[in-house]
N, C-alpha and C positions, 0 to 999 in steps of 0.2 A: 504493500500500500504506500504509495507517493505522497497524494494527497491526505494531508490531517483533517481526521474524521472524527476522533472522538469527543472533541469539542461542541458538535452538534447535540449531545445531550445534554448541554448545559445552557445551547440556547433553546431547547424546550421547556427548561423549568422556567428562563428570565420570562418566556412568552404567556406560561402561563401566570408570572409575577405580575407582569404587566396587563395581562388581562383582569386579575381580579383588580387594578387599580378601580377599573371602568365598571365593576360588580353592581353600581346603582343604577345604571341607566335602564329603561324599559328593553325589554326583548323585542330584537327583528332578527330580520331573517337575512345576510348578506345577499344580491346578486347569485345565484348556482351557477355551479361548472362541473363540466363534464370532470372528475376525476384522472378518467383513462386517457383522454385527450389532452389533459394537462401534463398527464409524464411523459406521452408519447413527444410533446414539443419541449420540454424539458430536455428530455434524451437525445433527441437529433440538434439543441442545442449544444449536449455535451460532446457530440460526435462532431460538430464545427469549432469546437473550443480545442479539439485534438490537433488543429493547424497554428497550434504558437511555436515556438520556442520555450523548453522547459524555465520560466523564469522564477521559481521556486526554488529548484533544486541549485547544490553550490556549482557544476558542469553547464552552468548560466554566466559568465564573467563577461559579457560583453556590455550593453547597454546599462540604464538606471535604474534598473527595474529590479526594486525590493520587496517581497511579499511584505502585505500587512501582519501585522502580530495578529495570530487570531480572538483575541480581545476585541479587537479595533474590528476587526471581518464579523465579529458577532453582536459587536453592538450597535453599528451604522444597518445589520440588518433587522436588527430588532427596533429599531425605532424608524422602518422602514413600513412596520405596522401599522404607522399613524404617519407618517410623511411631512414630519414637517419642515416649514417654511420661514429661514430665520433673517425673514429681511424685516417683519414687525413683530412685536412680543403676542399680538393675535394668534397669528400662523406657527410660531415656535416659543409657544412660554418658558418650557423647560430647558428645550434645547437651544436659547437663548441666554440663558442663565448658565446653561454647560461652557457655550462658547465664551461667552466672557471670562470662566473660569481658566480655562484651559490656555488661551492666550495669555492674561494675565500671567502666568505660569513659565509661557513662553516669554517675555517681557524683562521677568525677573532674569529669566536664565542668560539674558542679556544683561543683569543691573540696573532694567528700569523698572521701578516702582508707577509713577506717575509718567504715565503714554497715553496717545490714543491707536488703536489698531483692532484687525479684524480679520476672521479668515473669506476666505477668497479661489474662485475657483483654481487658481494653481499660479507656479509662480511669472507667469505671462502677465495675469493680471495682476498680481501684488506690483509688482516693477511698473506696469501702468501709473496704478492709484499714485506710486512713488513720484514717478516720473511728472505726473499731471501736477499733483501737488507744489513738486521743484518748481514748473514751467508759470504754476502761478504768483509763486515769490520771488521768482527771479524773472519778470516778464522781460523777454525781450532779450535774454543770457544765451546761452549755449551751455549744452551737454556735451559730459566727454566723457569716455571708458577706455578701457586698454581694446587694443586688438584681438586679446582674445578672448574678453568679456560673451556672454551669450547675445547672439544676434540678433533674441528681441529689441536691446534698445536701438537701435539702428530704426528697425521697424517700429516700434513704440513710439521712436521722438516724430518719426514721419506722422503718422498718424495723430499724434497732437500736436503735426506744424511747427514742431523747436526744432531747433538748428541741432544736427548733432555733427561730434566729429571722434575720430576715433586716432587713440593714442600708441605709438609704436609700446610692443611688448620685448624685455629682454631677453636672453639665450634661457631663461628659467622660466617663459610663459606669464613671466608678472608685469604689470604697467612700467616702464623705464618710467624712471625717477625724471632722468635729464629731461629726456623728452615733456615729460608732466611741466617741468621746471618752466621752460622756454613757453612753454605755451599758454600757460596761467601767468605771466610777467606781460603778456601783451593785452591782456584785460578781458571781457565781456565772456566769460567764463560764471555760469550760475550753477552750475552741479556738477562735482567729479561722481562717479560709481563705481565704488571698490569691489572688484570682487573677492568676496573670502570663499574659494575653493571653484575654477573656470570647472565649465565641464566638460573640456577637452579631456585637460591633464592633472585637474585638482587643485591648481596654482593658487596661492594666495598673494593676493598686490599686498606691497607692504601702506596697509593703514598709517602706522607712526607718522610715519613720512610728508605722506598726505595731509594727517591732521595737523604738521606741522607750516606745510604749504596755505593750509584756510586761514591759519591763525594768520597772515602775513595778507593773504588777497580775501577772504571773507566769503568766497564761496558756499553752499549747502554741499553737505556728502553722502551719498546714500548708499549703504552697505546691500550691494546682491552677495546675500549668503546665502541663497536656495538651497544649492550643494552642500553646502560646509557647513550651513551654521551652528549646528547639533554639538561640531569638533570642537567648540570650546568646552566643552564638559569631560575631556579627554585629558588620558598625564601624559600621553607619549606623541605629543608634538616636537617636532621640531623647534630651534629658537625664535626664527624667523615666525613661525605660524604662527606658534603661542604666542607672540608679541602681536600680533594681529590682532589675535580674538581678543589679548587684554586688552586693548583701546576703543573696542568696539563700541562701549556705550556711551562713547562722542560723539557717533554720529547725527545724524540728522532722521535717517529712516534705515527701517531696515526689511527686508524680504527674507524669508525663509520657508522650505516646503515641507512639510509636515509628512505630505505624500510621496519623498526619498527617505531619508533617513529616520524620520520621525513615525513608521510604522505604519501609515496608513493607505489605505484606498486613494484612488485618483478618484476629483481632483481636490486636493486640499493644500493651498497656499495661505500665508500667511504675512499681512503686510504692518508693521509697526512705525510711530509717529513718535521720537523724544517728548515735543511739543505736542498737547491736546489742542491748542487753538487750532490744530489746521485742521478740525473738523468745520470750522465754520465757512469753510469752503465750499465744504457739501452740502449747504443747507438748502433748502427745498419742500413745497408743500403737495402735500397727498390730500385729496378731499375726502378719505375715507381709512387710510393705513395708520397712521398714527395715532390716534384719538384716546385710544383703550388705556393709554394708561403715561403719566407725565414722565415716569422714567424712559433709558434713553432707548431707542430702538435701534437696533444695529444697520440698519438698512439708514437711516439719519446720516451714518459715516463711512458708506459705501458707493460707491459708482454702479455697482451689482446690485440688480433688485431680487430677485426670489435667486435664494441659496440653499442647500439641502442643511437643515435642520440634523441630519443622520451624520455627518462631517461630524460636527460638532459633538455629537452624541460617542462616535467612535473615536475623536480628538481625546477629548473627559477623559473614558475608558482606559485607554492605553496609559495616562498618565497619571491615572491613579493605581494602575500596577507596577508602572515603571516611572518615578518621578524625575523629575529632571535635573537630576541632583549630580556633584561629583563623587565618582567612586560608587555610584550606585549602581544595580542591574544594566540601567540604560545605559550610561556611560561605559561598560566594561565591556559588553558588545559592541559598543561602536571601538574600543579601543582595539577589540581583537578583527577588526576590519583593516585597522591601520597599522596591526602587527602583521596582519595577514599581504599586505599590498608590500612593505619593506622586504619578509620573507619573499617575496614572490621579484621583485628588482633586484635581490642577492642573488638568485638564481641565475638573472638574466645576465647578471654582470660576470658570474662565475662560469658561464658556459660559449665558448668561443665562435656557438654559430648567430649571434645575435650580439647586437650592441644596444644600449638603453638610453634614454633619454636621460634627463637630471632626474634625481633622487625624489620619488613621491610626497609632495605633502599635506596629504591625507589618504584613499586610500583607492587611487588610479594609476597607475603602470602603464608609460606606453612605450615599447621598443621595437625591432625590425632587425630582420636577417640580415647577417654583412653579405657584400657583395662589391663589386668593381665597381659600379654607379651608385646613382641615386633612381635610377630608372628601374635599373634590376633590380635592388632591394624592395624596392614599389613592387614590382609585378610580385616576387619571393613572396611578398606578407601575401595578397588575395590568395595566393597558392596556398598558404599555409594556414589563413584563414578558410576557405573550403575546406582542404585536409581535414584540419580539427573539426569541423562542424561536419564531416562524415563521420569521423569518430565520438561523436557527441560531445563535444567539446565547443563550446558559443561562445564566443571574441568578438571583438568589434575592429574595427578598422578606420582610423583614422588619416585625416592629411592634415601633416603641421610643420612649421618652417624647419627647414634642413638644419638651420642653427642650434636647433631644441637639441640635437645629437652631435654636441660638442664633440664627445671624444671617437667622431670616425677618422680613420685611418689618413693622412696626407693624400695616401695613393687613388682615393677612392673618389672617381670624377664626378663633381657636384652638375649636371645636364639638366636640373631641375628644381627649381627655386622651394618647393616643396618635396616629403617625403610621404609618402604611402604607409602608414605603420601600423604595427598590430595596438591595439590598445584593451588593456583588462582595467573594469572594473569592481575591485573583490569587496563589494557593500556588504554580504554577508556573514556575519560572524562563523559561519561554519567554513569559511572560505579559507581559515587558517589550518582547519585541521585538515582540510583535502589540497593541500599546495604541492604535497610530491606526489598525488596523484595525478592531478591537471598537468603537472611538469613531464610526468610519463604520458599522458597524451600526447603534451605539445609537440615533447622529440621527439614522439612517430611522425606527427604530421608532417614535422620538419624533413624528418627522414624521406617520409613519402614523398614529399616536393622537391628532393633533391637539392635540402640543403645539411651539406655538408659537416659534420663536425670539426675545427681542425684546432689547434691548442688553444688553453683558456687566454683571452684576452684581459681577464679582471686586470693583473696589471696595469693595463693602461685606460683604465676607470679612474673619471675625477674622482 
């Protein structure tokens, strides 16, 4: 058995908890359904669900994709019973009062006490609300991020009409400083956006630095921590990282997905405000949504009108089993992600048919076959990405600037301004205890593709 099953006894009991909540109202009689017509499209459901990619199991390292704790899978279905709707306290009383708790929680885990934020369908829109927000205190400014920031804000700033531009990245995928430097010295600069953890490579721009630069030009900062933001509850960062996430309750705003690292279903994003005033940005009147009650409605401080109330309900859940504490349950699984990602770059650096990129700083690996080009390494990785993925083994495959792979060889003719490379993402805590298994896949695959073994290179690893 793959799939975890036993857990569905336990959401029989909550169902029947939750039913007798409702034990006063008069008796009817639901809509009928056919039973046997219900499993029959049930079942041929399950038969079209057989076309993914195992993204449960740890032979899953490619893309972002982390099962929810089944907590979170049990309680977004259980309050899937009543469906509600948490853009007015109407529509989601309870799970209105979840969300708030739960973010709150998230807030803290940042160091703020007094914020305004909300969750949101994932973090496309969190970095919206962010972005909108910047573009209305800084009318008339420019956005910036690194290069290899996520591509929404590019597309984000378009769509709310601000100028964006985008900032050269160094040989370690972080925003170059110089570059930052030069370009907020010439003025009309409203928003830098850090990111803490790309989701290319994981990279974290160095904040300090940054917030060293606002203090001098007066910029807003808005921390995309989609990816990473969980890693500051972690003790095995690096210096660099760690010094990131401690400065992080400087900024201005922050994004984070609840729905990677934080255990849950798609989609659950979450967007956070230092300053509560900038809800009064969002103000706006309903002739019928708000009325029920003078507290606030969550929908009052959203750009999002109807939001699943079951988010929120499954957000609760998980973080009341797993608080978002250091040194707790939660934090020691995400640490053995980042044990598991370090293990798995020693591998690469120890073994001579592969060269690595810079040193993980959280818990993404990306490397590529050596070879006499940069062409032919490119084609190697697809080769060896198929391989593995006939051996069931799922990778991803990246293209990121040939620079990221400092230490290839003099002799090895750069034909191509980009590389092609394999890339692992090991999100799973059980990713640490199957890493010399995945490593006995890889060198078949490798095998099979005809790439070569020939003496260890680690030596000539930065």
């Amino acid at each position: 058995m793959q799939l975890e099953q036993k857990s569905l006894n336990a959401l029989l009991e909550a169902v029947k908890k939750l039913d007798n909540g409702f034990a006063g109202l008069p008796e009817f009689s639901p809509t009928a359904y056919d039973e046997s017509r219900l499993l029959d499209v049930l079942n041929a459901t399950a038969e079209r669900l057989h076309d993914n990619y195992p993204y449960f199991h740890p032979l899953y390292a490619g893309q972002m994709l982390k099962p929810p704790h089944p907590v979170a899978r049990l309680a977004y279905t259980l309050a899937m019973w009543i469906n509600p709707n948490n853009h007015a306290l109407d529509g989601g009383r309870a799970t209105s009062a979840m969300e708030k708790e739960a973010v709150a929680e998230i807030a803290s885990m940042f160091g703020w006490k007094t914020f305004l934020g909300h969750l949101c369908g994932g973090g496309t829109m969190a970095n919206l609300e962010a972005l909108w927000v910047a573009g209305q205190l800084r009318l008339g400014k420019k956005i910036l991020a690194s290069a290899q920031a996520h591509y929404t804000h590019h597309r984000i700033s378009n769509v709310l009409q601000l100028e964006f531009e985008s900032v050269p990245a160094d040989s370690e995928a972080r925003m170059d400083m110089d570059a930052l430097r030069k370009r907020v010295e010439r003025g009309d600069i409203g928003t830098v956006v850090a990111t803490l953890g790309t989701t290319a490579t994981g990279s974290v721009d160095p904040l300090p630095e940054i917030l060293a630069l606002r203090e001098k030009h007066g910029f807003r900062i808005h921390a995309d921590a989609a990816y990473g933001g969980y890693f500051g509850l972690v003790d095995n960062l690096a210096g660099h990282a760690q010094s990131a996430f401690a400065r992080i309750a400087e900024v201005d705003s922050i994004v984070i997905d609840p729905h990677k690292h934080g255990l849950q279903p798609y989609g659950c994003g979450c967007v956070l405000f230092r300053d509560p005033n900038v809800g009064s940005l969002y103000q706006h009147d309903s002739p019928y949504t708000y009325f029920s009650s003078a507290e606030l409605h969550l929908g009052e401080i959203s750009l999002e009108c109807s939001r699943p109330g079951a988010s929120a309900a499954a957000l609760w859940a998980t973080q009341k089993l797993l608080p978002l504490v250091k040194r707790g349950e939660f934090a020691q699984r995400l640490e053995r992600s980042r044990s598991a990602a370090l293990a798995w770059h020693e591998k690469v650096q120890e073994d001579g048919r592969f060269v690595a990129a810079f040193a993980p700083e959280l818990d993404i690996v990306a490397f590529a076959p050596r070879a006499n080009s940069v062409s032919e390494m490119s084609a190697k990785s697809r080769a060896i990405f198929a391989s593995a993925a006939q051996r069931g083994l799922h990778l991803a495959v990246a293209e990121l600037p040939v620079s990221f792979f400092s230490s290839l060889e003099p002799g090895v003719r750069c034909d191509r301004e980009t590389l092609t490379c394999l890339r692992s993402v090991l999100m799973k805590p059980e990713h640490l205890d199957w890493i010399d298994r995945i490593w006995q896949i890889l060198a078949s695959a490798a095998e099979a593709s005809q790439t070569p073994k020939c003496a260890s290179r680690s030596n000539t690893q930065p």
